[in-house]
PAGU-334208 format. One record per residue (C-alpha): residue number from 1; residue in three letters; chain; x, y, z. Coordinates in nm, 3 decimals, padded with zeros to 5 digits. Layout:
BEGIN
<nr = NUM, rest = ALA, kette = A, x = X, y = Y, z = Z>
...
//
This chain:
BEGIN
<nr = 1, rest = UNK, kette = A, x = -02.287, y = -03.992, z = 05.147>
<nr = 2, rest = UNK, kette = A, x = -02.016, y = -04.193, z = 04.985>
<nr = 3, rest = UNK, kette = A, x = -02.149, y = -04.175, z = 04.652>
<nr = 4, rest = UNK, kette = A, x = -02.217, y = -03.805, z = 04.653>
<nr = 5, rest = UNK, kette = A, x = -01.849, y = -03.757, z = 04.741>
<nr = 6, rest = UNK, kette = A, x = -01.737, y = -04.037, z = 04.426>
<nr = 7, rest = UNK, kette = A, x = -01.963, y = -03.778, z = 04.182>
<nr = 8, rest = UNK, kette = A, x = -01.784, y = -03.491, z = 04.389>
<nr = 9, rest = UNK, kette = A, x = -01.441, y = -03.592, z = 04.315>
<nr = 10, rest = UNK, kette = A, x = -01.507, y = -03.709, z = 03.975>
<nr = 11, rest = UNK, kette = A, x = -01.650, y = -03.365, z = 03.896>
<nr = 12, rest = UNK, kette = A, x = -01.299, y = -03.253, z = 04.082>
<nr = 13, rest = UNK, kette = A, x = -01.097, y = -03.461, z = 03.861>
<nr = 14, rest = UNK, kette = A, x = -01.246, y = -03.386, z = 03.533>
<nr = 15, rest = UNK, kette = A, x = -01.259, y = -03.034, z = 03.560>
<nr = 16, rest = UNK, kette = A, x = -00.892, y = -03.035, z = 03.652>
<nr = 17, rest = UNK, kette = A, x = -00.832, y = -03.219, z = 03.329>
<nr = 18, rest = UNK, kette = A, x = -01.018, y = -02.959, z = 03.097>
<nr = 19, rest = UNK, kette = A, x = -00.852, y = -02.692, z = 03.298>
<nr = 20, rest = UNK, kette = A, x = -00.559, y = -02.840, z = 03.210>
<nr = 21, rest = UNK, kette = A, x = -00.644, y = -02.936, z = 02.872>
<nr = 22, rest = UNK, kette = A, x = -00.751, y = -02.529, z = 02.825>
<nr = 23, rest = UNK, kette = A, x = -00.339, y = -02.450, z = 02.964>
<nr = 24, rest = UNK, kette = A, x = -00.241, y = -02.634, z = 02.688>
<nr = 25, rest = UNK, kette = A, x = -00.442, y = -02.500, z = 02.436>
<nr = 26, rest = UNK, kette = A, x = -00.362, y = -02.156, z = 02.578>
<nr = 27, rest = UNK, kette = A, x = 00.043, y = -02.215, z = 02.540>
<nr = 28, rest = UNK, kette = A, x = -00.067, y = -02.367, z = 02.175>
<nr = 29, rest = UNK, kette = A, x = -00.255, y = -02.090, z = 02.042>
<nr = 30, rest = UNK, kette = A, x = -00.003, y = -01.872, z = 02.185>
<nr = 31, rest = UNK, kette = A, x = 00.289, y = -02.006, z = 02.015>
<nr = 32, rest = UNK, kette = A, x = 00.108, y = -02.047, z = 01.701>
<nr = 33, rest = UNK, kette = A, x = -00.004, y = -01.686, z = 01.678>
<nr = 34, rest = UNK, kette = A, x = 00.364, y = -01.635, z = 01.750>
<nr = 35, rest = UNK, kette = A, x = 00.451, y = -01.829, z = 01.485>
<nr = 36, rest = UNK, kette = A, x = 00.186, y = -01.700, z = 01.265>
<nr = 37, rest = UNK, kette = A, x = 00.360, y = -01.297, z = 01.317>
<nr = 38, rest = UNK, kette = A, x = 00.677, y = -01.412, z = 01.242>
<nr = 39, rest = UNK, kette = A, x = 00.574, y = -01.574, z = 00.943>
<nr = 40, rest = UNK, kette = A, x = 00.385, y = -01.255, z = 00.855>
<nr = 41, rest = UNK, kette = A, x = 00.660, y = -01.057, z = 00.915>
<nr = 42, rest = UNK, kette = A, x = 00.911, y = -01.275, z = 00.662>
<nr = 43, rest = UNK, kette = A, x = 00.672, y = -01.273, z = 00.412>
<nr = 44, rest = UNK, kette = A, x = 00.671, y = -00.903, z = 00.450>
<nr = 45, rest = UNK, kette = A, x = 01.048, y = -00.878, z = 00.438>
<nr = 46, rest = UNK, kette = A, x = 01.040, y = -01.110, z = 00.122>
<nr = 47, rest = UNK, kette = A, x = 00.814, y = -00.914, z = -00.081>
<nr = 48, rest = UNK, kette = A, x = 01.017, y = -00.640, z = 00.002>
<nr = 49, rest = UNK, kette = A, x = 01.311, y = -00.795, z = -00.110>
<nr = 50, rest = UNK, kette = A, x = 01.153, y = -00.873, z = -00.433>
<nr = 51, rest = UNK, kette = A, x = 01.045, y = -00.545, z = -00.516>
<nr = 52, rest = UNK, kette = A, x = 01.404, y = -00.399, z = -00.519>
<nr = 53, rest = UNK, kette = A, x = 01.474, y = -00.722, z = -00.727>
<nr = 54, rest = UNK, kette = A, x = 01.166, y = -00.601, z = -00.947>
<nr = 55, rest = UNK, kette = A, x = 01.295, y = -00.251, z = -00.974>
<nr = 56, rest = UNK, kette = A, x = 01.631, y = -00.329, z = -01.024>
<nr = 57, rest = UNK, kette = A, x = 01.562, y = -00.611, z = -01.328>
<nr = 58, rest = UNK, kette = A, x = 01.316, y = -00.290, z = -01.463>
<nr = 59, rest = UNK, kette = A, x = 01.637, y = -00.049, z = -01.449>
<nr = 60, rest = UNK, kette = A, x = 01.895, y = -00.320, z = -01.598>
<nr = 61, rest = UNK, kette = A, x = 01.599, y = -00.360, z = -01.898>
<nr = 62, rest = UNK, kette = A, x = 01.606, y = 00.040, z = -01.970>
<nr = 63, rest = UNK, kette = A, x = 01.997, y = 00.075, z = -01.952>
<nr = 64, rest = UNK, kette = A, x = 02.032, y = -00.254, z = -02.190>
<nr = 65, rest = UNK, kette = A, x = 01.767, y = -00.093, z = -02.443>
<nr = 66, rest = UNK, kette = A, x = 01.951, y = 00.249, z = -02.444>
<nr = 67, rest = UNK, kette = A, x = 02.273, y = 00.072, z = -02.478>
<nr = 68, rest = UNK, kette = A, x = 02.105, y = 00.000, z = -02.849>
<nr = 69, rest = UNK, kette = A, x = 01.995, y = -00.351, z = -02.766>
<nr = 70, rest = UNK, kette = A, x = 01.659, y = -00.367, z = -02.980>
<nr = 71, rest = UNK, kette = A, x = 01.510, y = -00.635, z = -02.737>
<nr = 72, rest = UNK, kette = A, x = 01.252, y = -00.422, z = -02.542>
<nr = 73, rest = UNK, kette = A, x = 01.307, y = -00.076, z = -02.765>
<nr = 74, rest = UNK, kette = A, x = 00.923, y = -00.037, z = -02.767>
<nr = 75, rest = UNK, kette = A, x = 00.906, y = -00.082, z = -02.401>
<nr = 76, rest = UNK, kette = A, x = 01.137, y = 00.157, z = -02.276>
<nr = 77, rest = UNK, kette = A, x = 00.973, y = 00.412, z = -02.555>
<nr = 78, rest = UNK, kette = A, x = 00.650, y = 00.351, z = -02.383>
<nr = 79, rest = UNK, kette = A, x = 00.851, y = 00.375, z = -02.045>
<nr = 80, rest = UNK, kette = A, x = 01.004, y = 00.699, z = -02.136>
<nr = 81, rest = UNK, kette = A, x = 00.654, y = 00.827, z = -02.256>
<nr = 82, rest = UNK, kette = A, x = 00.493, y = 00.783, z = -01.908>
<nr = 83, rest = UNK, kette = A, x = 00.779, y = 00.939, z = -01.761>
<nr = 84, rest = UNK, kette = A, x = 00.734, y = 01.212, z = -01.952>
<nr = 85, rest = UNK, kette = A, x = 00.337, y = 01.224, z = -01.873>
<nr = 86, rest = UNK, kette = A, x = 00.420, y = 01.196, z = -01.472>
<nr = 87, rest = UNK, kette = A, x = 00.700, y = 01.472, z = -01.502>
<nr = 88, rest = UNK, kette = A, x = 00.468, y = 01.717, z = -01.726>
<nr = 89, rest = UNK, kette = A, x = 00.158, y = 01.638, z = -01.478>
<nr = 90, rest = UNK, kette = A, x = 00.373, y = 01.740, z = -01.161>
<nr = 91, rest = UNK, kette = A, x = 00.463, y = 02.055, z = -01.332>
<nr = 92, rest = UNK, kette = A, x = 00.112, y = 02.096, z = -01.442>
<nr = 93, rest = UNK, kette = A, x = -00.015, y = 02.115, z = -01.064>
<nr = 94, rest = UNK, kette = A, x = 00.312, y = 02.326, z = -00.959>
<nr = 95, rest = UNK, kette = A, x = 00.169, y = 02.643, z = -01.239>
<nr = 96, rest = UNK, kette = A, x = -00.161, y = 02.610, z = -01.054>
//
């Protein structure tokens, strides 16, 4: 009878440990998918932020070229073109 309890409690005993081994990798997982959104989330916020750098360096290019700067003349040209394309295409599908 003895041994049957021994292989009871040392089924008792190691369940308890991967029980509590499973807690821990719970609270792990758990924090690391935390982790994982916040990190997601700054990323986010950093593309973000570079995208208004983007637009911003794109803007500062055009106003140099029109300030007669002939660094980028044949960009802004182009620039101004498309413009011109986007703006004649809206009005396009206002007349219909």
């Amino acid at each position: 009878m003895s041994n049957i309890e021994d292989i009871v409690d040392s089924l008792e005993n190691k369940i308890s440990k991967i029980l509590h081994k499973l807690e821990i990798l719970r609270q792990t997982n758990l924090k690391l998918t935390d982790e994982l959104a916040a990190s997601k989330q700054k990323l986010q916020e950093q593309e973000l932020h570079i995208a208004a750098w983007e637009e911003k360096y794109e803007a500062l290019k055009i106003a140099n070229t029109m300030l007669g700067s002939d660094n980028n003349k044949r960009e802004t040209k182009l620039k101004i073109n498309a413009l011109i394309r986007d703006i004649d295409h809206c009005i396009a599908q206002l007349s219909d």
